[in-house]
C-alpha positions in Angstrom: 152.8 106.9 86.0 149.4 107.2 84.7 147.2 104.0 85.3 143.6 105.8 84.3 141.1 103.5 82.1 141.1 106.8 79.8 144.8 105.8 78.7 146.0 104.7 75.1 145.1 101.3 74.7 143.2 101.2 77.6 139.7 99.2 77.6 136.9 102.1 77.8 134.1 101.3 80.6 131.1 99.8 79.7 128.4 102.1 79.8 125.6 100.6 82.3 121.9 99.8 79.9 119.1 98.2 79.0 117.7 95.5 81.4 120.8 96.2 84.1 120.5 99.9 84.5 116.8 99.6 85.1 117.5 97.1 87.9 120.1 99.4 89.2 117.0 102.3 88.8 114.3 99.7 90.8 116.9 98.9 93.7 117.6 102.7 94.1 113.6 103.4 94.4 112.8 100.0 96.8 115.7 101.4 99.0 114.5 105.1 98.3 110.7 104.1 99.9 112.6 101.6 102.3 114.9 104.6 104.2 114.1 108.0 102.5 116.5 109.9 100.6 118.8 111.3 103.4 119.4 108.1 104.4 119.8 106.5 100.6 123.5 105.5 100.1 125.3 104.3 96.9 126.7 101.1 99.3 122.5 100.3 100.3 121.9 100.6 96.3 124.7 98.4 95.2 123.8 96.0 97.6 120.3 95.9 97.1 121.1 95.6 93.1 123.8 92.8 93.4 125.9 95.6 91.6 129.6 97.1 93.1 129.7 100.6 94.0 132.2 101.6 91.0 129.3 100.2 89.0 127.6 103.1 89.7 129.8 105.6 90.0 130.9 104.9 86.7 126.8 105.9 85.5 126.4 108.4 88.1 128.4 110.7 89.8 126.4 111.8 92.3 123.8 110.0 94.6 121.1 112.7 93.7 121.5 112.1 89.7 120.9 108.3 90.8 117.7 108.9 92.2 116.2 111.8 89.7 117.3 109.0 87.0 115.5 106.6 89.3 112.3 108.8 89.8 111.7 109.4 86.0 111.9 105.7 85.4 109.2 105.0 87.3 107.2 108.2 85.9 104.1 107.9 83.9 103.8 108.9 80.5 102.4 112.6 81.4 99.0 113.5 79.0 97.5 116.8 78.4 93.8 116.1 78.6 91.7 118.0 76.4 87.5 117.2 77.6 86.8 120.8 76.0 86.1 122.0 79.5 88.4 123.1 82.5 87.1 121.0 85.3 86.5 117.8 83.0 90.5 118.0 82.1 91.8 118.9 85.8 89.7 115.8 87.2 91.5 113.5 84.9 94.9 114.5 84.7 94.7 114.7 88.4 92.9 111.3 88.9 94.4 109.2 86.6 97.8 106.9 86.5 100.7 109.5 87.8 98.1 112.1 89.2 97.5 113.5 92.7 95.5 109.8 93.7 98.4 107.5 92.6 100.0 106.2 95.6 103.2 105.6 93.8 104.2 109.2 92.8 102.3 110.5 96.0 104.6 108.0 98.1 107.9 108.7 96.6 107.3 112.8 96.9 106.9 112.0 100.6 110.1 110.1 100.8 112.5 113.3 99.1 110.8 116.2 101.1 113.6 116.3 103.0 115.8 116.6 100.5 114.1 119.6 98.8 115.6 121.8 101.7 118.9 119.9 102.1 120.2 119.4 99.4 120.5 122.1 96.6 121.8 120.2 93.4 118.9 117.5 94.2 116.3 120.2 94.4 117.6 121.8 91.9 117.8 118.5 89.4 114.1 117.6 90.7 112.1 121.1 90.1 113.6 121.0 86.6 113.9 117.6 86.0 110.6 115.9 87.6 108.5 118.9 88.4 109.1 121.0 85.6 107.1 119.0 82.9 104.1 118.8 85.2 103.9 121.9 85.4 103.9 123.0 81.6 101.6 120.1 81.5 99.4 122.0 84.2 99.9 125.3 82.5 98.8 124.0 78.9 95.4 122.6 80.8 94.7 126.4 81.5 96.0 128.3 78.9 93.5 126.3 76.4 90.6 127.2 79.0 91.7 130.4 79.0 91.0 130.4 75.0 88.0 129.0 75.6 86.5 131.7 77.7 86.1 130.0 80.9 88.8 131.5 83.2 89.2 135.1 84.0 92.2 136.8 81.6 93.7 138.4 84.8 94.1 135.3 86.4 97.8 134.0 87.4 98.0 130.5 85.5 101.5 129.8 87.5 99.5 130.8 90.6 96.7 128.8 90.3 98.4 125.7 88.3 100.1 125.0 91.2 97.4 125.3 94.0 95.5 121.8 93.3 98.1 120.3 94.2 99.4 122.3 97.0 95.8 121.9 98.4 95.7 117.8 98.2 99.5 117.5 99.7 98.7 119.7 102.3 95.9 117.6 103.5 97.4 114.4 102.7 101.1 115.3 104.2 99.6 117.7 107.4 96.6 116.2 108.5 96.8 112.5 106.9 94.1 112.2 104.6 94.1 109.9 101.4 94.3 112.0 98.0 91.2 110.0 96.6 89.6 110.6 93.5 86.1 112.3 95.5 88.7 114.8 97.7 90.5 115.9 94.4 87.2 116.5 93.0 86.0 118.4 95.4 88.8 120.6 95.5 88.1 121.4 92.0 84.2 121.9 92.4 84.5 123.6 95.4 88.4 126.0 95.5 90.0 125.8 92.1 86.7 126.1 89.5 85.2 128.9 91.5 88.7 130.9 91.5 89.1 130.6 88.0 85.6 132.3 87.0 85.4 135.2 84.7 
């Protein structure tokens, strides 16, 4: 006999919203900063949101949709800034609410590194998901200095887009310094201006 809720007659399940799916979203990211992601489970989340577990699963059907959904709540709004000059626009996407010196986004990257080799669908969901817009975001920055006249027309946008960021991780991840506002600076005085010279 079939007993599913999809049935005839059956009441259909509520579809988790508004002001309880965001708590749902804020207990997954506390418990996502509390343990790291390899050690995130849908019990810990349920718990930590007063929720059941079929709550959940009834949203999400997999832990790594949870946290992606999770991880774009939190998101700032991204911006393309437009100075009129290259280094004027990388300084404040990169230093401003969401950039390379917010703790927040800086904090939650460290806690899913892991998972970026582990686990393919979450890898796969966060490159497209959570790093892709970034990135066009990035690649919009350049292409208008391109037309501008300030970068070199042989120049690899993807290549170079990327290595701000790459740069600041590195130091803050491998040898523990704090992505301020003066380091991030530097690194576009110093690496990413000079590199992108005609």
């Amino acid at each position: 006999m079939n007993t599913s809720p999809s049935v005839a007659g059956s009441p259909a399940r509520p579809r988790i919203e508004g002001d309880r799916e965001l708590e749902i979203l804020d207990a997954t990211l506390e418990v996502l900063c509390d343990v790291g992601y390899d050690r995130l489970t849908m019990d810990a989340v349920a718990a930590r949101a007063k929720a059941s577990k079929a709550t959940l699963y009834r949203r999400w059907e997999r832990k790594s949709a949870l946290v992606i959904d999770a991880l774009l709540s939190a998101k700032e709004p991204l911006s393309s800034p437009d100075r009129g000059n290259l280094r004027d626009d990388l300084v404040e996407s990169s230093c401003s609410m969401g950039g390379l010196s917010d703790e927040k986004p800086v904090g939650i990257l460290a806690s899913v590194l892991t998972a970026l080799t582990r686990d393919p669908d979450f890898a796969a969901d966060f490159r497209e998901r959570f790093v892709g817009p970034k990135l066009e975001t990035n690649r919009l920055i350049y292409e208008r200095a391109r037309e501008r006249g300030e970068i070199r027309e042989d120049l690899d946008i993807d290549l170079i887009s990327a290595a701000l960021a790459g740069i600041v991780l590195h130091r803050t991840y491998v040898l523990g310094e704090q992505p301020t506002p003066d380091l991030i600076t530097k690194v576009i005085d110093q690496i990413i201006i000079p590199a992108c010279r005609r």
